[in-house]
C-alpha positions as CSV (number, residue, x, y, z in Angstrom):
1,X,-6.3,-50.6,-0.7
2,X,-6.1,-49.9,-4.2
3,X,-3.4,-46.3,-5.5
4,X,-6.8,-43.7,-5.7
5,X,-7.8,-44.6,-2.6
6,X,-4.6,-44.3,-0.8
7,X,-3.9,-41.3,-2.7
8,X,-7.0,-40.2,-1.6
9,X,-6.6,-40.8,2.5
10,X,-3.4,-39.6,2.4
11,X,-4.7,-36.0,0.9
12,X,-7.4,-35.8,3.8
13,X,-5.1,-36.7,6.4
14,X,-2.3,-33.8,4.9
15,X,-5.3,-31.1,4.7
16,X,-6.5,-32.2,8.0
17,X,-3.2,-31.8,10.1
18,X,-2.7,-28.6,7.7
19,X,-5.9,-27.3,9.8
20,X,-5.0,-28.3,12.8
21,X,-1.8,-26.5,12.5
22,X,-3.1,-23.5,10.8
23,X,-6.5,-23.2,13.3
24,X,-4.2,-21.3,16.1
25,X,-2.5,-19.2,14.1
26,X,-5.6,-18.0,12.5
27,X,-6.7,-16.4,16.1
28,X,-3.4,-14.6,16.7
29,X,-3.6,-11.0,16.3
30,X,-1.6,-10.6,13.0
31,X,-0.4,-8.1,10.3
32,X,0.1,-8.1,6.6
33,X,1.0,-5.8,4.0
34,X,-1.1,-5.0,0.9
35,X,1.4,-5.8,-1.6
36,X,4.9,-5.3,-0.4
37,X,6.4,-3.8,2.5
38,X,10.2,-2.6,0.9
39,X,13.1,-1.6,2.7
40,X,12.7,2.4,3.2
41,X,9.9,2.8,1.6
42,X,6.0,3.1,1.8
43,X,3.4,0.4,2.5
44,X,-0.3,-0.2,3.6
45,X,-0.2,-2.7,6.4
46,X,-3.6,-4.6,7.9
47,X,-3.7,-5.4,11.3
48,X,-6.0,-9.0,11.4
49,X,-8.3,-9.3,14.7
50,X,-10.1,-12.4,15.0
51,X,-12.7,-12.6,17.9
52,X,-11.9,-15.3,20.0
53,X,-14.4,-15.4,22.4
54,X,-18.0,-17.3,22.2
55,X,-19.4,-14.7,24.8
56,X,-17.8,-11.4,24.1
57,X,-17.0,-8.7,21.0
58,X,-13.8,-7.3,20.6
59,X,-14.5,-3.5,21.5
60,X,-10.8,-1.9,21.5
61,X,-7.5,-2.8,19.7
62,X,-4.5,-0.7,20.8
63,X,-1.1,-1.2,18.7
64,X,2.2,0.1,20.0
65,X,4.7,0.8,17.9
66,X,8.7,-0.5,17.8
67,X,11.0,2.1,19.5
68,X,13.7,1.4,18.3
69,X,12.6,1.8,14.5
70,X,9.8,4.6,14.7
71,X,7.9,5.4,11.6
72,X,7.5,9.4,10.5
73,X,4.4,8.6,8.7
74,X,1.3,6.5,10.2
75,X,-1.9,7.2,8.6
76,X,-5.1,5.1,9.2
77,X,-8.0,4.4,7.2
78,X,-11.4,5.3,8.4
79,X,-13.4,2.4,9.5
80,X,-17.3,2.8,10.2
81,X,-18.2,2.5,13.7
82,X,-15.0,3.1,14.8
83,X,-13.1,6.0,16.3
84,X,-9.1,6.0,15.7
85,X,-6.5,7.7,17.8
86,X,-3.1,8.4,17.1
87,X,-0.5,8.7,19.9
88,X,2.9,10.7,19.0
89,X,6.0,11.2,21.2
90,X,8.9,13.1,21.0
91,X,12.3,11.1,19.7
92,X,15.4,10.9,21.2
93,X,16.5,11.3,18.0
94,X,15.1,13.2,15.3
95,X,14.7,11.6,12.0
96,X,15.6,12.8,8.7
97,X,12.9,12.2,6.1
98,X,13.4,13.8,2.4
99,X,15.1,16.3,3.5
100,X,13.2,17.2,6.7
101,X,14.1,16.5,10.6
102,X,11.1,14.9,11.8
103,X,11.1,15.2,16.3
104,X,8.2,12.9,17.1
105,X,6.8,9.5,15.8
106,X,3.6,7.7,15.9
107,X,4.1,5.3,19.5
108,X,0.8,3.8,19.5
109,X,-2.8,3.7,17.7
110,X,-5.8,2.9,19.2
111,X,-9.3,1.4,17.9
112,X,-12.7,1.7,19.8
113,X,-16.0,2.1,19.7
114,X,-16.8,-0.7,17.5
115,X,-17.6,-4.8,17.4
116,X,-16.1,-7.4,16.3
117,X,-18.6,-10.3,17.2
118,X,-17.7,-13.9,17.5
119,X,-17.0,-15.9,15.0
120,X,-15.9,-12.7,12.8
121,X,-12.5,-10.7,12.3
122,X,-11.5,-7.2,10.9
123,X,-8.6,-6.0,9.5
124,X,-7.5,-2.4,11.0
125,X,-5.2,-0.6,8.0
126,X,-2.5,1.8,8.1
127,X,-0.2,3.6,5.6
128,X,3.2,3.2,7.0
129,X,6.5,4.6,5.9
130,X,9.8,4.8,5.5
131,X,10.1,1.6,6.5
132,X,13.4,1.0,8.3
133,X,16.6,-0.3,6.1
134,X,18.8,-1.7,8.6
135,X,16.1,-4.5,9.6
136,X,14.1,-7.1,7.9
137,X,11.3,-7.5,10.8
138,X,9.0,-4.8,12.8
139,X,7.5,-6.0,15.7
140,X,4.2,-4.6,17.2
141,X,2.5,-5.1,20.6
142,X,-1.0,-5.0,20.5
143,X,-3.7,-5.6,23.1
144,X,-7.3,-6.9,22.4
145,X,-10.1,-5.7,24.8
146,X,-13.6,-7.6,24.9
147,X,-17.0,-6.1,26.3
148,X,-16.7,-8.4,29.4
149,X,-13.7,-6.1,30.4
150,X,-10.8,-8.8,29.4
151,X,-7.9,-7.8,27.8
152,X,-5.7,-10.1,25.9
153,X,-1.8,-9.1,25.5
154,X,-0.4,-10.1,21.7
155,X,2.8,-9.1,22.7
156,X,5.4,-12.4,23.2
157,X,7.9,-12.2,20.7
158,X,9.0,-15.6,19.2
159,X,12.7,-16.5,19.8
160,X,14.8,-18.5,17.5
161,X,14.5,-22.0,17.8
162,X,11.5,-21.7,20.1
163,X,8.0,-22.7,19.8
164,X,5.9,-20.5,19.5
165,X,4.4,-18.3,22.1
166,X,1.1,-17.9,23.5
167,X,0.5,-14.4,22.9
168,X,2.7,-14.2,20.1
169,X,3.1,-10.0,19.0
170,X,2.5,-9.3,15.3
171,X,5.5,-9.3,13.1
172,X,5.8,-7.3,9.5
173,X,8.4,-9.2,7.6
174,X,10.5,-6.3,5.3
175,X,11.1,-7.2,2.0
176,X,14.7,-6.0,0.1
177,X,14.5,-2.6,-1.2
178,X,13.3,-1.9,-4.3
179,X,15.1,0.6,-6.9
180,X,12.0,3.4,-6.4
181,X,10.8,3.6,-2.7
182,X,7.5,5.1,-3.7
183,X,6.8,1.8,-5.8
184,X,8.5,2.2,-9.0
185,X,8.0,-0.8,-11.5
186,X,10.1,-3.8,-10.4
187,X,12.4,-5.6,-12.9
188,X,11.1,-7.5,-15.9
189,X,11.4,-11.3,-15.1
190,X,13.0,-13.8,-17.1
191,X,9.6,-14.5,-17.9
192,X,8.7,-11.5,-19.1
193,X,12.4,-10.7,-20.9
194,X,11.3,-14.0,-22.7
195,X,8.5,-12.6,-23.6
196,X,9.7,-9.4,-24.8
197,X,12.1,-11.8,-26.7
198,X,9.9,-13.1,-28.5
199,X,7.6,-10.3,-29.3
200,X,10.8,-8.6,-31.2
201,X,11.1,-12.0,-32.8
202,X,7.8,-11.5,-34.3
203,X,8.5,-8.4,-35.1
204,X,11.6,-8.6,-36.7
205,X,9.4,-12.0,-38.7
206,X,7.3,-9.7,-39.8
207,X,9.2,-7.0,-41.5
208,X,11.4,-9.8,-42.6
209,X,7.7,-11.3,-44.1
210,X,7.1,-7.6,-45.1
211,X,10.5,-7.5,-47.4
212,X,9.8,-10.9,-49.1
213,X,6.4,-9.8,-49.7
214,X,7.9,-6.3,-51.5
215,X,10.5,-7.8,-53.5
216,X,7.8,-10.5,-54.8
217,X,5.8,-7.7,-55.6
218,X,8.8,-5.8,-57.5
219,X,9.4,-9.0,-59.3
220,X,6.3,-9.7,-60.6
221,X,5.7,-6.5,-61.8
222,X,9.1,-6.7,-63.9
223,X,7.6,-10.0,-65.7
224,X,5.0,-8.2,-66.1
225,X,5.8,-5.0,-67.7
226,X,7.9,-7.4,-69.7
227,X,5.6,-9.5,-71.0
228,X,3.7,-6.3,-72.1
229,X,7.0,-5.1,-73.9
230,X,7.1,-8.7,-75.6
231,X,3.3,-8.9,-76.9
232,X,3.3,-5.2,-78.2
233,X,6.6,-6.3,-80.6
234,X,5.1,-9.4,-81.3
235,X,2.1,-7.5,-82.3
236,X,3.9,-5.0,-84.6
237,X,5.4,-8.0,-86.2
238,X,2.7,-9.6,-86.9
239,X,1.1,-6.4,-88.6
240,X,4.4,-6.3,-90.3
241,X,4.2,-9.6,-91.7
242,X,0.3,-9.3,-92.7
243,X,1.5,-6.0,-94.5
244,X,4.6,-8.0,-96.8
């Protein structure tokens, strides 16, 4: 077997297990931010629902919230053809939120009315915030209903050094917090300061071309006005000379 061809099986073997692997996962229940979702701040999050079943649509989606880090602010997008309800409760403890005490959180959301037919998904978003500081993960329970009355409970969460569960819950991974919660502008990269770098280098070329160029210009205009000196007195000598 010549190097292409080997080269060649071992790419469709790699994308084939890569399928295999990735084929269950893709049917979880699942959620994602839209950009990032930063330590104590604000984020739009998208709650993934695949239908699984041949037979049945996926009619109802209900998400419950973590109690132990509630979120002030849950907002959902409108969807067509589906009716959203939001479920509050009263906290234990009240949270604190720019400067305001805050007694109740969103516990739960609920999608119905709609279809999600087989062989299709839809993505449920929320606006979410302040995220927590003092975690890096949210977990969510959510349950699937179908129109043939099953329900299906995403709500197993994965344990360290486990496999993976069944049912596994979604899981919103935090990232570190950034300087402005509201989503200032990161950090330039290296890349970018590079870049930057470089730019004043052409800059500073530039005006350095820009001097060079000036000073040329000052110099030739002294030869010049000295040549002109030099051919006017070599003209009055001549008429001097013609004169004698």
């Amino acid at each position: 077997m010549n190097v292409s061809r080997r080269v060649a099986v071992a790419g469709a073997v790699a994308a084939s297990s890569v399928l295999m692997l990735a084929g269950p996962a893709f049917a979880h229940v699942s959620v994602q931010p839209e950009g990032a979702a930063s330590k104590g701040g604000y984020a739009v999050v998208d709650f993934k629902v695949p239908n699984e079943r041949d037979n049945a649509q996926t009619v109802k989606l209900e998400v419950s919230f973590p109690a132990d880090h509630p979120l002030a602010s849950v907002q959902p997008e409108a969807l067509p053809g589906w009716t959203v309800e939001v479920t509050k409760s009263k906290l234990d403890k009240p949270l604190t939120v720019h400067g305001k005490q805050i007694n109740e959180a969103v516990t739960k959301v609920t999608w119905s009315g709609g279809k999600i037919e087989s062989g299709y998904f839809q993505k449920f978003p929320l606006s979410v915030g302040p995220l927590p500081t003092d975690t890096d993960k949210l977990v969510f329970k959510a349950v699937q209903t179908y129109s043939n009355g099953e329900a299906v409970r995403w709500i197993e969460e994965q344990k360290q050094g486990a496999e993976e569960p069944a049912n596994p819950a979604p899981v919103l991974t935090l990232s570190a917090a950034s300087a402005d919660h509201h989503g200032g502008a990161a950090p330039a990269s290296d890349d970018k300061k590079d870049d930057m770098a470089g730019h004043d280098d052409k800059k500073a070329e530039a005006s350095s071309d820009s001097k060079d160029s000036d000073s040329t210009a000052r110099a030739l205009g002294i030869v010049g006005i000295a040549i002109g000196v030099l051919g006017v007195a070599f003209a009055a000598f001549a008429v001097r000379r013609r004169a004698a």
